[in-house]
C-alpha positions as CSV (number, residue, x, y, z in Angstrom):
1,X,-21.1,-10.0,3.1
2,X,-23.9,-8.9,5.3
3,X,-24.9,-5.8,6.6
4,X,-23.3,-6.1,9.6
5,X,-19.8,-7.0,8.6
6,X,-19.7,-4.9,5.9
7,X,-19.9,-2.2,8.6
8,X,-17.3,-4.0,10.6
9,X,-15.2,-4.5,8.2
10,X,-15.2,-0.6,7.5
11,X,-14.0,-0.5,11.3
12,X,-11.8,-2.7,10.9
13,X,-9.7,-1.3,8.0
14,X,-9.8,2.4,9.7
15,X,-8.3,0.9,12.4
16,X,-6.0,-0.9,10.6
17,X,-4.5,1.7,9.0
18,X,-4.8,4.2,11.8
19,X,-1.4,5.9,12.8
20,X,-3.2,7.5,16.2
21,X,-3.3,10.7,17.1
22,X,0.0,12.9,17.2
23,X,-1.2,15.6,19.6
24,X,-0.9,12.5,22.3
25,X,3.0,13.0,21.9
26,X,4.8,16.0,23.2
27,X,5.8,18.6,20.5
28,X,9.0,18.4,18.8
29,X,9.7,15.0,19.8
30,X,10.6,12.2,18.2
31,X,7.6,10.2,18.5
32,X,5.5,13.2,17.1
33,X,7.8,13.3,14.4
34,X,7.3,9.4,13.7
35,X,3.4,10.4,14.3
36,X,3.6,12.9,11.3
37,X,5.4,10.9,9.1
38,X,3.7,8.1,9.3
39,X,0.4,9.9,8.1
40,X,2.1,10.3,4.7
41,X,2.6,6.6,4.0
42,X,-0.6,6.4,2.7
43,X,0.7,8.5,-1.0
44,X,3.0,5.6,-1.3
45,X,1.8,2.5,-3.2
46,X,1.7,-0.6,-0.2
47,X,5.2,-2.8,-0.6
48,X,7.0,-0.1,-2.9
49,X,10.6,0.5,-1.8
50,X,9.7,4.0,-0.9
51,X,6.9,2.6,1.3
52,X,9.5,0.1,3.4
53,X,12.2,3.9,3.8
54,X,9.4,5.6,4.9
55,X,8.3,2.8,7.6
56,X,12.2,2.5,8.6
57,X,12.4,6.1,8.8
58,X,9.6,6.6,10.7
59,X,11.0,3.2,13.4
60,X,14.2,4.6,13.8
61,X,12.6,7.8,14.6
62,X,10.1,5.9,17.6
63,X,11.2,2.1,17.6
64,X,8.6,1.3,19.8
65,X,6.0,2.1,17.6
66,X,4.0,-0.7,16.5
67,X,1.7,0.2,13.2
68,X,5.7,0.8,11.7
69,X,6.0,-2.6,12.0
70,X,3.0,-3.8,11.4
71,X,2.6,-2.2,7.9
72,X,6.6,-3.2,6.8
73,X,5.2,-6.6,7.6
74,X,2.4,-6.4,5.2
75,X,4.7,-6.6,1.8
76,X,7.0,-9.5,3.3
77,X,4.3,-11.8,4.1
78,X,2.5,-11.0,1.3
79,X,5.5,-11.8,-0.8
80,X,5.7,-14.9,0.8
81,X,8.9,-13.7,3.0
82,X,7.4,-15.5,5.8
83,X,10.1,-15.3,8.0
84,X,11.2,-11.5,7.8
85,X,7.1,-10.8,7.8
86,X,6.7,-12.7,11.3
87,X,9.7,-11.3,12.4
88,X,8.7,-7.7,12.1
89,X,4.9,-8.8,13.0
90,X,5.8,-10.4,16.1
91,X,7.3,-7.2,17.3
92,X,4.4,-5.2,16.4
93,X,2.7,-7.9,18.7
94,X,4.8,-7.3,20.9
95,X,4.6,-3.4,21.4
96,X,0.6,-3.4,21.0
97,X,-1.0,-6.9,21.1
98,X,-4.5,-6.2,21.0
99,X,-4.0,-4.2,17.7
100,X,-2.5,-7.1,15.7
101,X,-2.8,-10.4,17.6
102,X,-5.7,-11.5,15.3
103,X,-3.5,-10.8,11.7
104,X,-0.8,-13.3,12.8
105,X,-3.2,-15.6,13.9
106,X,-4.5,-15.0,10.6
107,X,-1.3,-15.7,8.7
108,X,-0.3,-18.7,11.0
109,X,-3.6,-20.0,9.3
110,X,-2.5,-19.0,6.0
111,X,0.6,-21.0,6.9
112,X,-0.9,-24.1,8.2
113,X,0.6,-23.4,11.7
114,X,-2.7,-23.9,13.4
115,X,-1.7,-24.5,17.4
116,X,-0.1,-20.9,16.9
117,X,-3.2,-19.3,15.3
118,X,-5.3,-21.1,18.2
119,X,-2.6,-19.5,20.7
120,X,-3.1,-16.2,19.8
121,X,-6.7,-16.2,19.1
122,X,-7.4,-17.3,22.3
123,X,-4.9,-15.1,23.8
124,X,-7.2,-12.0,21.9
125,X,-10.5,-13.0,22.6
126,X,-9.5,-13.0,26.5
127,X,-8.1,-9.7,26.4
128,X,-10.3,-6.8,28.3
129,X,-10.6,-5.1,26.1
130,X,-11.0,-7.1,22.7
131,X,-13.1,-6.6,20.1
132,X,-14.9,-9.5,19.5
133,X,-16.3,-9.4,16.3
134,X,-12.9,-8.8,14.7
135,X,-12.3,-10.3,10.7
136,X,-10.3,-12.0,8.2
137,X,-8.1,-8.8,6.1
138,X,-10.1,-9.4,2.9
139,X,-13.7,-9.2,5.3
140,X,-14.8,-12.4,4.3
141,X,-14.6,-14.1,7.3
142,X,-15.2,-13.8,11.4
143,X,-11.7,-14.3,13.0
144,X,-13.9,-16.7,15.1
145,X,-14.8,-19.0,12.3
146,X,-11.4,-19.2,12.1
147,X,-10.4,-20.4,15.3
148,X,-13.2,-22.9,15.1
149,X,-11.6,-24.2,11.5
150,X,-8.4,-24.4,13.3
151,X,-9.5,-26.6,16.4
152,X,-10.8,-29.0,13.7
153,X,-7.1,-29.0,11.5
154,X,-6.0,-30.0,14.9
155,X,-8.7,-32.8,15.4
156,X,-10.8,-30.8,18.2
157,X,-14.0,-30.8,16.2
158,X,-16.0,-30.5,19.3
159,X,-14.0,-27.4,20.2
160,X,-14.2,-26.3,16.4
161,X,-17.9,-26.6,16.5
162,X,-18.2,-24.5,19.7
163,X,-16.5,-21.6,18.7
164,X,-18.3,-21.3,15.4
165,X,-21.8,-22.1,16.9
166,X,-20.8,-19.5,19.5
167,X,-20.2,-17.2,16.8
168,X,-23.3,-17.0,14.7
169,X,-25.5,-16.7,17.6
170,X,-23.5,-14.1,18.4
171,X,-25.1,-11.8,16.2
172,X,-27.9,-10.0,16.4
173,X,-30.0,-11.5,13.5
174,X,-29.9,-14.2,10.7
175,X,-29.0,-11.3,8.0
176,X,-25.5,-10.6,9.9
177,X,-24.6,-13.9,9.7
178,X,-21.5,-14.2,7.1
179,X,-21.8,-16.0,3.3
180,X,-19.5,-18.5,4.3
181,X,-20.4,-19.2,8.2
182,X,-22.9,-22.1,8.1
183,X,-20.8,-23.5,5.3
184,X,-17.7,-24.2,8.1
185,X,-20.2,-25.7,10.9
186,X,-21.3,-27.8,8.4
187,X,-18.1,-29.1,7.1
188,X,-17.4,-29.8,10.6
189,X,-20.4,-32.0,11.6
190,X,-19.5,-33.8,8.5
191,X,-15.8,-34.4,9.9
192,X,-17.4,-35.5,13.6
193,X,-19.6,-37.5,12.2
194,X,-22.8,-35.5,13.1
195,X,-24.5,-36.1,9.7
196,X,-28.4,-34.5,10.9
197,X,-26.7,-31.3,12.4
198,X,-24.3,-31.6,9.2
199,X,-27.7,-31.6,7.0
200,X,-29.1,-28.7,8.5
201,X,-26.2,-26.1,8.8
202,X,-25.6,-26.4,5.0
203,X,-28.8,-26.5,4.1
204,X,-29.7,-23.2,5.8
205,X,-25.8,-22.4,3.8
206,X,-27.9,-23.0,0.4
207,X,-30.4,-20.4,1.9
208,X,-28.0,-17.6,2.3
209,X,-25.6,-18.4,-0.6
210,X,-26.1,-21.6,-3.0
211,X,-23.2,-20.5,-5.4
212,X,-20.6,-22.7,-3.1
213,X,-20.0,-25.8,-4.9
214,X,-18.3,-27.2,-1.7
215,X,-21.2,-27.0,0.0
216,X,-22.9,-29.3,-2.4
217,X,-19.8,-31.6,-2.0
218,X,-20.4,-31.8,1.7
219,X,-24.1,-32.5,1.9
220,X,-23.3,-35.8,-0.5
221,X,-20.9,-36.8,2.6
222,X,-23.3,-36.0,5.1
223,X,-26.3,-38.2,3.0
224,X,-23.5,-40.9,2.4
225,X,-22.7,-41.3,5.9
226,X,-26.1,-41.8,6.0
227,X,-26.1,-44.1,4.3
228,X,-28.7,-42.4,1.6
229,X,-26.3,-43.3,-1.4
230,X,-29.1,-42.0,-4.1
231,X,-29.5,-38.6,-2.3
232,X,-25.8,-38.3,-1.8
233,X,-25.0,-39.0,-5.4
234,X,-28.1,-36.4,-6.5
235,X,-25.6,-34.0,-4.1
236,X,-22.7,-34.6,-5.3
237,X,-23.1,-34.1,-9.0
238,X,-25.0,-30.7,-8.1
239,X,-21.9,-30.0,-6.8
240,X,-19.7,-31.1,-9.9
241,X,-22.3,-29.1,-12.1
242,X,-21.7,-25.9,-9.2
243,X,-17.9,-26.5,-9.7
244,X,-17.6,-26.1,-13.2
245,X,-19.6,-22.9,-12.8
246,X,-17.1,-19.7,-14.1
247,X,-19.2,-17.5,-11.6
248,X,-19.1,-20.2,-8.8
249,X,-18.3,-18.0,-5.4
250,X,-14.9,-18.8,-4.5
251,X,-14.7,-19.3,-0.6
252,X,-11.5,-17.7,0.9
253,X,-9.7,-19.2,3.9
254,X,-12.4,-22.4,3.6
255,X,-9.5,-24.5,5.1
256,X,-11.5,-27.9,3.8
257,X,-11.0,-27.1,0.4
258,X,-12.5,-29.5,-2.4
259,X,-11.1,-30.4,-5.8
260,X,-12.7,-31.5,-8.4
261,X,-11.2,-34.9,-8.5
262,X,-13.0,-35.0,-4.9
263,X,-16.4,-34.9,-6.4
264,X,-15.4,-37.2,-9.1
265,X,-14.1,-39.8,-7.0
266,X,-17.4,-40.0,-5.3
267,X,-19.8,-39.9,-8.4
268,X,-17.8,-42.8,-9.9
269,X,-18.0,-44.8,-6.3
């Protein structure tokens, strides 16, 4: 990850796991206590029974506070308990919805439920007070890229383009721009149909990272709708060779994910 998002995503996790400051609460009350108690979560090991006690300790002590349920929300999901995770999230939303609007969006995505990952990144990103260049939990992505992926899942590739292309010029210089960004505007010119713009976004991809053998994949679509079958079938088995690589770089959240009997299927066409 760049420069820059490496230093975001520091921000981000320190305000992920922030419990706030407990002198804002009056002394001896129960929200103090909460306050307290809820700096010693992080001794416990994340999703550990001890871990969920100490969140429900710490809620029935303040139950409107929001990390509490936030955290406990973590493990379910994680777990794949889906529905008690976005039960407990949505009342963290609830409470405080500019601290954890953009990680249900982000596991709506992670659920295919992309109209309610659109909803409530939109809903963030209009808030006063939002912080724009928030990211996926692993740091590998800009929520916004997101968004963008999720307008196409939907069909709005016009909308999904917008929101990426908004993105990257965004930043303040080429070497903030993420591993993975060009990589999703190109897919999407590919999906619309814009096969030049398709071209150029993943070729500028190869310049930041070549290791993505999706990438490869995509520029034999975009030379194939072309209608440039001997450069597209050059691309494509670059991208079977890329596949097969061990140290490949896996893209997270790439939402159009390619198999290998993708790439086959073309060569053999």
């Amino acid at each position: 990850m760049k420069k820059t998002l490496i230093t975001l995503l520091v921000f981000y996790t320190s305000i992920s796991f922030s419990q706030g400051n407990c002198l804002l609460y009056p002394e001896g009350s129960n929200e103090r206590k909460a306050c307290r108690l809820a700096q010693t979560t992080s001794e416990l090991k994340q999703g550990s029974r001890e871990s969920q006690i100490r969140f429900d300790s710490i809620i029935k002590l303040n139950p409107n506070y929001a990390w509490a349920y936030f955290e406990k929300s973590v493990a379910y999901l994680k777990r794949g308990l889906v529905i008690e995770g976005f039960k407990l999230l949505n009342k963290a939303v609830e409470l405080d919805a500019r601290s954890h609007l953009t990680y249900r969006a982000y596991w709506y995505f992670q659920n295919r439920n992309y109209k309610m990952c659109i909803n409530d990144l939109e809903r963030y990103y209009a808030l006063p007070k939002a912080y724009m260049f928030e990211l996926t939990p692993g740091g590998e992505k800009d929520m916004r890229i997101i968004l963008g992926l999720s307008y196409a899942k939907i069909g709005q590739f016009y909308k999904g383009i917008d929101a990426i292309t908004n993105c990257i010029n965004s930043y303040d210089s080429e070497d903030d721009i993420g591993f993975t960004d060009y990589h999703s505007l190109g897919v999407l010119y590919v999906l619309n149909e814009q096969y030049d713009l398709a071209i150029e976004a993943l070729k500028k991809q190869l310049l930041i990272n070549k290791d993505i053998s999706d990438t490869y994949y995509y520029l034999g679509l975009a030379y194939k709708g072309k209608g440039n079958v001997n450069e597209a079938n050059i691309w494509f088995n670059d991208a079977l060779l890329k596949f097969k690589d061990p140290y490949r770089f896996v893209n997270i959240n790439a939402g159009f994910r390619v198999y290998e009997s993708d790439i086959l299927k073309e060569i053999n066409n």
